[in-house]
C-alpha positions in Angstrom: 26.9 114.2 173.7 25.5 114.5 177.0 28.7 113.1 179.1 31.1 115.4 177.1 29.2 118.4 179.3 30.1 117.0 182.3 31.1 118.4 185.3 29.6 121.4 184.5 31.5 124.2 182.9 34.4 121.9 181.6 33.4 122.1 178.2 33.9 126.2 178.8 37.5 125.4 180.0 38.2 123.0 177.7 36.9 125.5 174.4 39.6 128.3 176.7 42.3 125.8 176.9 42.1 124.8 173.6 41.6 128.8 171.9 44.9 130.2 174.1 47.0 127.2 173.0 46.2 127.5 169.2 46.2 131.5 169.9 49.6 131.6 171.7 52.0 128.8 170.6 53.6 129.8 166.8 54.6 126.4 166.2 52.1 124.3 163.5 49.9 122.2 165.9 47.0 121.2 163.8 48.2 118.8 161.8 49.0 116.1 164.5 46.5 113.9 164.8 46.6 114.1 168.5 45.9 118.0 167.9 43.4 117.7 165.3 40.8 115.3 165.9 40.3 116.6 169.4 39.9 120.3 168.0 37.8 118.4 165.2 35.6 117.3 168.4 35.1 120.6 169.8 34.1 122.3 166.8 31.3 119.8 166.2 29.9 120.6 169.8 29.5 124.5 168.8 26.5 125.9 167.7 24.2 123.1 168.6 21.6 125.9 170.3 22.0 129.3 170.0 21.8 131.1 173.6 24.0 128.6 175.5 26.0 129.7 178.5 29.1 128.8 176.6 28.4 130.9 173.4 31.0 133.4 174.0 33.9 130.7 174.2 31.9 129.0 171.5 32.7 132.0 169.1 36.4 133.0 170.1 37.4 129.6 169.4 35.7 129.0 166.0 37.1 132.1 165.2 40.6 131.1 167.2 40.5 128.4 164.4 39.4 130.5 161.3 42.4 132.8 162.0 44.7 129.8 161.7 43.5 127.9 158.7 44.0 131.7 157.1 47.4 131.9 157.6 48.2 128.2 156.4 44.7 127.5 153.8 46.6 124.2 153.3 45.0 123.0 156.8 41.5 123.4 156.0 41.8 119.9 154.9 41.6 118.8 158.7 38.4 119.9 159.2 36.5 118.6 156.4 35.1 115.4 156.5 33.5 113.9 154.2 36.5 111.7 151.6 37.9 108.3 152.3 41.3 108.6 153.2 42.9 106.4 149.9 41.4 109.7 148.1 43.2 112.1 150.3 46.1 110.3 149.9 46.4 110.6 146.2 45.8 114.0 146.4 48.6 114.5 149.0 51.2 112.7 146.9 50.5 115.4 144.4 50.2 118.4 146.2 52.4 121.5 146.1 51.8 122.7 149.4 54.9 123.3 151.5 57.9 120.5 151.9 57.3 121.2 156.4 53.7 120.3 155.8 54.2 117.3 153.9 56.3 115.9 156.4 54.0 116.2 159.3 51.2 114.9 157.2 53.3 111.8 156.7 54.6 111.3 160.3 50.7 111.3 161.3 49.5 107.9 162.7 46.4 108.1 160.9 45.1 110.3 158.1 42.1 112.8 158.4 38.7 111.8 156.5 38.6 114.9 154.0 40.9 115.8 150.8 40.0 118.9 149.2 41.8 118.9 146.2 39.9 120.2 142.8 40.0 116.4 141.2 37.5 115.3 143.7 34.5 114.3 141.7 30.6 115.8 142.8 30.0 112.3 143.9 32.3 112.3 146.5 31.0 115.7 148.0 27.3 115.1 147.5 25.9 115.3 151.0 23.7 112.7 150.4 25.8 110.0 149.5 25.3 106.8 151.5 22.0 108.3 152.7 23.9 110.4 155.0 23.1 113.9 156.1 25.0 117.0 156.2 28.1 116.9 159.0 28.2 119.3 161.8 31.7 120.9 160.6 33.1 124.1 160.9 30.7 125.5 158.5 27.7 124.2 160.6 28.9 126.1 163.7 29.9 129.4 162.1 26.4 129.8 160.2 24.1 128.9 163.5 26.3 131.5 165.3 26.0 134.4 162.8 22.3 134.1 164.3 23.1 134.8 167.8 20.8 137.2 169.1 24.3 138.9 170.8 25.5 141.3 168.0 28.8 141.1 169.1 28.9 137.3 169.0 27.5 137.1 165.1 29.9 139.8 164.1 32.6 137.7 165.0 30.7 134.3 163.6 30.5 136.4 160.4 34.4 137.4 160.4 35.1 133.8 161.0 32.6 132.3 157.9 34.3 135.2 156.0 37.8 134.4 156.7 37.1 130.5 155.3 35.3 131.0 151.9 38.1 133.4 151.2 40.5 130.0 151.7 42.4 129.7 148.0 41.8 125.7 148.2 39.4 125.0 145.6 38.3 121.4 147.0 37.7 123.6 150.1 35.4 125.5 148.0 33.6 123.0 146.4 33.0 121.0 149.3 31.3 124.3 151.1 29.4 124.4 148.2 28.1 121.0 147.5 28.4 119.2 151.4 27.3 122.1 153.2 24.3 124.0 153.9 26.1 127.6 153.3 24.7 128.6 150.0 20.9 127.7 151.3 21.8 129.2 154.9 22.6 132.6 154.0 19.8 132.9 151.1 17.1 131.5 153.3 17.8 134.0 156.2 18.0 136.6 153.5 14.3 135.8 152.4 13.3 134.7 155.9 14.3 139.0 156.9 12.8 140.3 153.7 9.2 138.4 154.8 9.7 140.0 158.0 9.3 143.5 156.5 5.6 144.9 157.2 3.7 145.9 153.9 2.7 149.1 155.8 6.2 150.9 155.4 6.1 154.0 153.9 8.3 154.1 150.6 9.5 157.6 150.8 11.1 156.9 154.5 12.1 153.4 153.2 14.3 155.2 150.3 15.9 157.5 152.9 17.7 154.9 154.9 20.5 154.7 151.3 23.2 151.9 152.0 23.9 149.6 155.4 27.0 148.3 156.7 26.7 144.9 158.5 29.6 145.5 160.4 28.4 148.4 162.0 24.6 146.7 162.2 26.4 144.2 164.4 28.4 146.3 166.5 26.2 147.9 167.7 24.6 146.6 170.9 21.0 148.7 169.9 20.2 149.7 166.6 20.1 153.6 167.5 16.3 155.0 166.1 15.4 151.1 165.2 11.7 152.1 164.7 11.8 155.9 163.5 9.2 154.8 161.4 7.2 151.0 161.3 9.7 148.5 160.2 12.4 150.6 159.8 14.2 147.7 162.0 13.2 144.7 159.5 14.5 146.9 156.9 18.0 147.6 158.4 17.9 143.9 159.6 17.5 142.7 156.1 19.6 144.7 153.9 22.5 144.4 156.9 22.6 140.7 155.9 22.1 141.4 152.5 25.1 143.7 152.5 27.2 141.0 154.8 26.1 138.2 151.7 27.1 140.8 149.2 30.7 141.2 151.1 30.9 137.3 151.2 30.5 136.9 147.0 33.0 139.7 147.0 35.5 138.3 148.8 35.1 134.5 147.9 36.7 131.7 146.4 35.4 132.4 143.2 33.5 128.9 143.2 31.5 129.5 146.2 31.1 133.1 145.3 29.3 131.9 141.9 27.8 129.5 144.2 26.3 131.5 146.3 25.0 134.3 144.0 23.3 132.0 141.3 21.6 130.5 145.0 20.5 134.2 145.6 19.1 134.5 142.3 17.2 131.3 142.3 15.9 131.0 146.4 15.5 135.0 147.1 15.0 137.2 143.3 13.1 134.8 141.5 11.0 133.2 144.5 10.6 136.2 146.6 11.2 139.0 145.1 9.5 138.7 141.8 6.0 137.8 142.7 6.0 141.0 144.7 7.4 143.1 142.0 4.4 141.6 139.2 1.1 142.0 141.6 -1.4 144.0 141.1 -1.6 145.9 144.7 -0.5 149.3 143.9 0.6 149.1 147.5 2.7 146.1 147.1 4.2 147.3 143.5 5.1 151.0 145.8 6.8 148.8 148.8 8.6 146.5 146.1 9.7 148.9 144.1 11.3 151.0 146.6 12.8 147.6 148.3 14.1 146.8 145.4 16.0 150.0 144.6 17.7 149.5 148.0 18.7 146.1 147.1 20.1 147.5 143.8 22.2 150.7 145.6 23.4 147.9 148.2 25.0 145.6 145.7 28.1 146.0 145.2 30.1 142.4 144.4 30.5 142.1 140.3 28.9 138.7 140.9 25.8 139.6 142.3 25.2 142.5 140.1 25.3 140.3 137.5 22.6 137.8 138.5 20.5 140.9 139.9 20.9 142.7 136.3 20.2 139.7 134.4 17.6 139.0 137.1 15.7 142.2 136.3 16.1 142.9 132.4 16.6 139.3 131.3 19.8 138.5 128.2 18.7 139.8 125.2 20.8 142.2 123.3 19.2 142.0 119.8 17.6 145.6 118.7 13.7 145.6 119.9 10.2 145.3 118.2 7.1 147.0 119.3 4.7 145.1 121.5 7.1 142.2 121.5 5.4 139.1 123.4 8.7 137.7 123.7 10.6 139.9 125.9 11.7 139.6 129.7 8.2 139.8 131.6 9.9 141.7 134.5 11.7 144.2 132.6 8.4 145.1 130.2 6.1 145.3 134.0 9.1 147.5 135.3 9.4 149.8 132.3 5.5 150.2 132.1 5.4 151.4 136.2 7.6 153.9 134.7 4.1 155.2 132.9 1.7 154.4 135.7 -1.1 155.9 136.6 -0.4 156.3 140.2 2.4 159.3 139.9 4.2 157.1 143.0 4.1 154.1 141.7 5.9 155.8 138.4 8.6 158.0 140.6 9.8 154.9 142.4 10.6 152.9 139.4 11.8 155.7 137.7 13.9 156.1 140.8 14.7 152.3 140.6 16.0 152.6 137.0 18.1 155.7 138.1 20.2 153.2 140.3 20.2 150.6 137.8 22.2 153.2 135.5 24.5 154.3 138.0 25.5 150.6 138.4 29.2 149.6 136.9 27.0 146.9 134.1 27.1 147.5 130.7 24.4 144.6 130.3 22.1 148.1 132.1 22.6 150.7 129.2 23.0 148.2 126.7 19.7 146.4 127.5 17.6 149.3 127.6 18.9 151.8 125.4 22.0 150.9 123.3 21.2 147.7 121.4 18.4 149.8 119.2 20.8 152.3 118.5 24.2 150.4 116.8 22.5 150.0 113.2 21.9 153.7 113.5 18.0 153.6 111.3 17.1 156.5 113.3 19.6 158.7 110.5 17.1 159.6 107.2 18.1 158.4 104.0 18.0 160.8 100.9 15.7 160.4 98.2 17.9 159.1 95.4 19.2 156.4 97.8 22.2 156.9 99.1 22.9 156.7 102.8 25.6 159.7 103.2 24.4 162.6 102.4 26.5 165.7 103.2 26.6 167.5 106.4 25.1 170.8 105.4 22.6 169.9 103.2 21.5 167.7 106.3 21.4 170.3 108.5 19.8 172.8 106.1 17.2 170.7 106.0 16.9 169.4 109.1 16.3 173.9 109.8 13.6 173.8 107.3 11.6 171.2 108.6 11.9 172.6 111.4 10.5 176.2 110.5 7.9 174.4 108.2 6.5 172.1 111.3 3.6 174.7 112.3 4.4 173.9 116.3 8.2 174.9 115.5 6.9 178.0 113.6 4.6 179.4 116.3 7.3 179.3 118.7 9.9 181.2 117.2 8.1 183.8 114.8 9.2 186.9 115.8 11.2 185.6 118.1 14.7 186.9 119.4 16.5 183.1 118.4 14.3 182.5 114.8 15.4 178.7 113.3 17.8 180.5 110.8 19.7 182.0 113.3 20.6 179.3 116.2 19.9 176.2 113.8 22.9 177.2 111.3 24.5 174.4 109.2 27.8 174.0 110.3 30.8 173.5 108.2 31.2 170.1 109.0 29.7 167.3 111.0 29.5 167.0 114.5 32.3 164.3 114.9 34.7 166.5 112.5 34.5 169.6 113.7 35.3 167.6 117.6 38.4 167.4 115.8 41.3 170.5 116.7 39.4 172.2 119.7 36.3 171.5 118.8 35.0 174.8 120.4 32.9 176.3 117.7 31.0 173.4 117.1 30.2 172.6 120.2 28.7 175.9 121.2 26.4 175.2 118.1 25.1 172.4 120.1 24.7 174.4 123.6 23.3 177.4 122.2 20.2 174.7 120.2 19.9 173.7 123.6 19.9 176.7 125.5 17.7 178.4 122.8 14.8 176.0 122.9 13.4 177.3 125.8 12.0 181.4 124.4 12.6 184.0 126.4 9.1 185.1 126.9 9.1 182.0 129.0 12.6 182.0 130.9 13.2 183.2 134.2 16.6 182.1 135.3 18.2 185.2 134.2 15.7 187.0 136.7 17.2 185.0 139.5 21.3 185.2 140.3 22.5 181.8 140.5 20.2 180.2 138.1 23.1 180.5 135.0 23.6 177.2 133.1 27.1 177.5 134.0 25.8 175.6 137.2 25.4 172.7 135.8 28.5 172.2 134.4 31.2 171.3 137.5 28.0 168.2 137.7 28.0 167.1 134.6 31.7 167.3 134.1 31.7 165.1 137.6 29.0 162.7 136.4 30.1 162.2 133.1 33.6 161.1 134.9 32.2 158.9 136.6 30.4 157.1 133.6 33.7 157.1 131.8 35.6 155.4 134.7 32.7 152.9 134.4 32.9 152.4 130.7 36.5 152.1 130.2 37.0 148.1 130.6 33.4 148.0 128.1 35.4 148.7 124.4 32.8 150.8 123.1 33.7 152.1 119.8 35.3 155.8 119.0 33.0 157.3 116.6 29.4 156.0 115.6 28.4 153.0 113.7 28.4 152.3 110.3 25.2 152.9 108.8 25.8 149.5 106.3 23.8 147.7 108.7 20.7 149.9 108.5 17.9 148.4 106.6 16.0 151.8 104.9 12.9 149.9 105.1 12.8 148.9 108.7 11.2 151.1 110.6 13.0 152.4 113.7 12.2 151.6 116.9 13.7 153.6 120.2 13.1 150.6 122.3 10.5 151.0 125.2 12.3 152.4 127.8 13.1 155.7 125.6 9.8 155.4 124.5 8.4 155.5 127.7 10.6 158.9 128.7 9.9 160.0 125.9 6.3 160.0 126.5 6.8 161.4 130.2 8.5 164.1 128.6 5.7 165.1 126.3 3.5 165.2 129.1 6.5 167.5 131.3 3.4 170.4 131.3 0.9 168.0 132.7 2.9 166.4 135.1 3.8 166.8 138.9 6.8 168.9 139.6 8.5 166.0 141.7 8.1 163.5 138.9 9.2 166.0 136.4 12.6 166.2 138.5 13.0 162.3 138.5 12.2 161.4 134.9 14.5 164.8 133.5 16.9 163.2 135.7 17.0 159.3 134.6 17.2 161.0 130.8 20.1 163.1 131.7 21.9 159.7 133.2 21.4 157.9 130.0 22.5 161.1 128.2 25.6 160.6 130.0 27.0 157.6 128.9 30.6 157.8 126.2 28.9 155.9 123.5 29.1 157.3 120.2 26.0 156.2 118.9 23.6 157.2 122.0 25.3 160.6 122.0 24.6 161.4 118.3 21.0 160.1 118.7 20.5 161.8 122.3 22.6 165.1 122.0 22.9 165.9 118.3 20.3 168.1 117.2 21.0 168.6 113.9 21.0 164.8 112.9 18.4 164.2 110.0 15.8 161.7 111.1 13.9 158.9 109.6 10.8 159.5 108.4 8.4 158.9 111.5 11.2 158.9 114.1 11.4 161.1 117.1 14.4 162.1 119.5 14.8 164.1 122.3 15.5 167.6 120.8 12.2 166.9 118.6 10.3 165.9 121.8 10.9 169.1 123.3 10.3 170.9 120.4 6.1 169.8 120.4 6.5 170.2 124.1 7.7 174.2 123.9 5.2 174.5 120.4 2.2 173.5 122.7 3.5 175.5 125.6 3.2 178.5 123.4 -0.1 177.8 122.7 -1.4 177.8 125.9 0.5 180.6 127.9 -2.1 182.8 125.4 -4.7 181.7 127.9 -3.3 182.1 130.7 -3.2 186.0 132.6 -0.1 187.5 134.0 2.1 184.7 133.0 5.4 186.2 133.3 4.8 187.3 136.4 3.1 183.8 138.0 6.0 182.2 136.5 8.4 184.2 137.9 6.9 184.0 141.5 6.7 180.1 141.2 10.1 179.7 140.6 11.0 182.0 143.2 8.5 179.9 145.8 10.6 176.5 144.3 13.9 179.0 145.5 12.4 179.4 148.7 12.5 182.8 148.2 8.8 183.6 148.3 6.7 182.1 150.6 4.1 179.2 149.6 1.1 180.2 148.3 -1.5 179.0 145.9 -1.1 180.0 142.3 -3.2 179.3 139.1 -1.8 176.8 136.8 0.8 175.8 139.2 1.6 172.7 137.5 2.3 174.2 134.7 4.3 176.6 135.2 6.8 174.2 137.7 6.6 172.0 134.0 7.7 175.0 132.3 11.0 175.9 135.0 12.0 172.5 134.9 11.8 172.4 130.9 14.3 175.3 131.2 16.9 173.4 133.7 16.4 170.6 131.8 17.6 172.0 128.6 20.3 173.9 130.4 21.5 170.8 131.6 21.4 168.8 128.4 23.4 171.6 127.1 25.9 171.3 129.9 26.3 167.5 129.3 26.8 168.8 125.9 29.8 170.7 126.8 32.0 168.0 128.6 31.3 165.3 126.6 32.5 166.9 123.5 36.4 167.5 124.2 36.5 163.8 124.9 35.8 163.0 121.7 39.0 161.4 120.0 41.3 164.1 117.7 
């Protein structure tokens, strides 16, 4: 290799030569053999060190190349070299690539060492046949120049490696895949820059950073602010080539893209990413975590969503059992940080699982919530056995239970909204009386919500702009959203049959509403910012168009197996032990009042008795408002 850089600089003004000839002239040049097998040459004497004086030439003329195979995939087969010629005969005399092409493939003296046409067998590709290693192609050069430490030169090594997987050739494909180091390459360096990220970095400055283009990583010549905090640059160094990897499965051949995500999965979630996610270090779960929600909001590519989902929740769709041993470890060790004892450790994951919802999978809502909910067990059965009972002697006695349950009773004795006046049977069930405008019945549902909360403990209407009427241009805009999502998933119209529901199986939310659930019984007792994130996953799951999750979720006149809990029930023990304790506590109006004006930043900051409290009981008052409000829009989609 030595005497083919001699005199100095030729091989620059050959790589020139060559790059404004192939750049310039419109004719077909590359397949001549007297054309291709010198290009062939040149490519395998780029990238061999990364630095070199000729680096620059290196890149325009890889990329000189790329731009060419582009426009005509079929010539890809020039520069892959691996096949015996017999083979790429046969698959010539069967192609159906253009008549012009076929004709300079015949008048060439000799033919080149690579077919890539989808009948050639793994044997033929595997890099290791005849004890061989891996050929220094056009591959080989691309991928040891997306390294360069000159941004601008592994931008354009990255365009280049992008414009050939997106080749249509399949033999192309599969020969990247199985002859090349491409999938290994880009998931090595992905877990080579996620080691490189300190254990020191702080999560809450880690979460700001949101999504990172790798285009504009590489552009620019200095990452502006690089180290606004310690490791901020390893950060946007790793998920820039996770973004550029995620771009790549997007835009693929759809075997390399499989390819390479199922590679991802294996070399970089499973080796690296879940031993850090199951320690023990409450450090190291707190980094993870929030790591790992940036890897979830930078994914993108249906591909790699799919092994990331599957990754962290595992395949099962079968309804859950309490405490069962056999379930996904991850996704169990994820849902119980959601319960932790360190308040962070639980606001990141519940952060984490936020994302997760937001993500176009069904396999997300399905997993955790919806696959407990399709038999429908949580609905009671009456006594003399059958299943359907009708709708207002449900409700009639749902409003009894209600006023007999001495929490329930304590709240609303006396009160301005008693049981028999906001829980009112109506004259139909909630999926009829959608039907026509659906109006009436619907503001049965807002007002239960918006009636939960007493007045002895509201404060909104004290403060102008604190109406529920806020919350509903967001939860019209959200619920949009998860419809736009959901379309393509063929979730049914109205709820399940109950056939399926075994009376004598006991019902089992699953345990991530169990887990919410039990953060939400503990909304009094908990931190004001954690109170905001867990209200908030809740209100995304609430979200969802599925018949069955709204009914169980939104419906609070549904009559519940014995020993089940829902939402509306949740809250009800929450507001009946609230009641209990505001008795204790002096001038509670008034604290509550100037808390919520301090959250406003109306008031200034200042130390106030039973503060956590009383931010527990303002965000129990949004949070019903906004339940109501997702209430509202989802309603007049229901079908007529």
């Amino acid at each position: 290799m030595a005497d083919e850089r001699y005199p100095p600089g030729m091989k620059q003004q050959v790589l020139l030569l060559i790059t404004k000839l192939l750049g310039q002239i419109q004719q077909p040049l590359l397949p001549h053999i007297n054309v291709h097998r010198p290009v062939q040459k040149l490519i395998r004497l780029c990238g061999e060190s990364l630095g070199s004086e000729t680096e620059k030439e290196e890149v325009q003329f890889l990329t000189t190349v790329c731009a060419k195979l582009n426009q005509d995939p079929y010539l890809v087969n020039f520069f892959i070299e691996k096949t015996n010629s017999a083979e790429w005969r046969r698959s010539l005399s069967c192609s159906s690539e253009k008549p012009e092409v076929q004709r300079q493939e015949a008048a060439c003296r000799e033919m080149p060492t690579c077919s890539l046409t989808p009948g050639i067998s793994s044997a033929c590709l595997s890099p290791e046949e005849g004890g061989g290693k891996l050929e220094k192609n056009l591959v080989h050069a691309l991928l040891t120049l997306t390294a360069s430490q000159k941004n601008r030169f592994a931008l354009k090594a990255c365009e280049g490696l992008l414009l050939l997987v997106m080749l249509p050739e399949e033999g192309a494909a599969r020969y990247m895949v199985e002859s090349t180091a491409l999938c290994r390459t880009l998931t090595d360096r992905l877990s080579d820059l996620y080691k490189l990220i300190p254990d020191s970095i702080h999560p809450g400055e880690v979460e700001l950073l949101g999504r990172v283009n790798w285009r504009s990583h590489y552009a620019a010549s200095h990452m502006e602010d690089a180290e606004s905090f310690p490791g901020k640059g390893a950060v946007v160094a790793f998920l820039s080539w996770l973004d550029y990897c995620d771009q790549l499965v997007k835009e693929a051949h759809k075997v390399t893209a499989a390819a390479v995500a199922q590679e991802i999965r294996e070399r970089f979630f499973l080796r690296i990413l879940e031993p850090q996610l199951l320690q023990v270090s409450e450090i190291g779960i707190l980094s993870s975590t929030s790591l790992l929600m940036l890897v979830v909001h930078q994914i993108t590519s249906p591909r790699l969503l799919d092994q990331l989902v599957f990754f962290l929740l595992g395949d099962q769709r079968e309804a859950e059992v309490p405490m069962d041993t056999a379930c996904h470890l991850l996704r169990s060790q994820l849902i119980e940080h959601c319960n932790h004892l360190s308040d962070e450790i639980s606001m990141a994951t519940l952060r984490l699982f936020e994302h997760l919802l937001q993500k176009p999978h069904e396999h997300v809502i399905y997993n955790l919530v919806l696959r407990n909910l399709t038999d429908r067990c949580y609905i009671g059965h009456s006594a003399s056995g059958h299943e359907d009972r009708t709708a207002e002697s449900e409700h009639l006695d749902e409003a009894e239970e209600l006023e007999e349950d001495p929490f329930f009773t304590d709240i609303y004795t006396g009160s301005r909204f008693p049981a028999s006046d906001w829980l009112v049977a109506p004259a139909a069930s909630t999926h009829e009386a959608a039907k026509g405008d659906g109006k009436p019945e619907v503001n049965k549902i807002v007002n239960s919500f918006l009636c939960l909360v007493p007045d002895a403990v509201k404060t909104s209407q004290l403060v102008e702009g604190s109406g529920y009427d806020t919350y509903l241009v967001d939860a019209h805009r959200m619920f949009q959203g998860c419809c736009v999502n959901a379309r393509e998933w063929r979730w049914p119209l109205v709820p399940h049959s109950l056939e399926n529901c075994d009376p004598d199986v006991m019902f089992y939310e699953g345990d991530f509403l169990k887990v919410l659930f039990d953060r939400m019984a503990q909304i009094l007792h908990q931190p004001y910012d954690l109170n905001l994130q867990m209200t908030s996953v809740i209100s995304k799951v609430a979200l969802f168009p599925h018949p069955d999750l709204h009914q169980y979720l939104l419906d609070p006149y549904i009559n519940l197996a014995p020993g089940c809990k829902s939402l509306f029930s949740v809250i009800v023990r929450v507001i009946g032990d609230l009641m209990q304790r505001i008795q204790r506590i002096p001038q509670f109006a008034p604290k509550l009042l100037l808390v919520r004006r301090q959250l406003m930043g109306l008031e200034p900051e200042e130390v106030v008795d039973h503060a956590t409290l009383l931010k527990g009981v303002i965000v129990l008052e949004e949070f019903c408002k906004e339940l109501a409000a997702i209430s509202f829009v989802k309603y007049p989609s229901e079908p007529d």
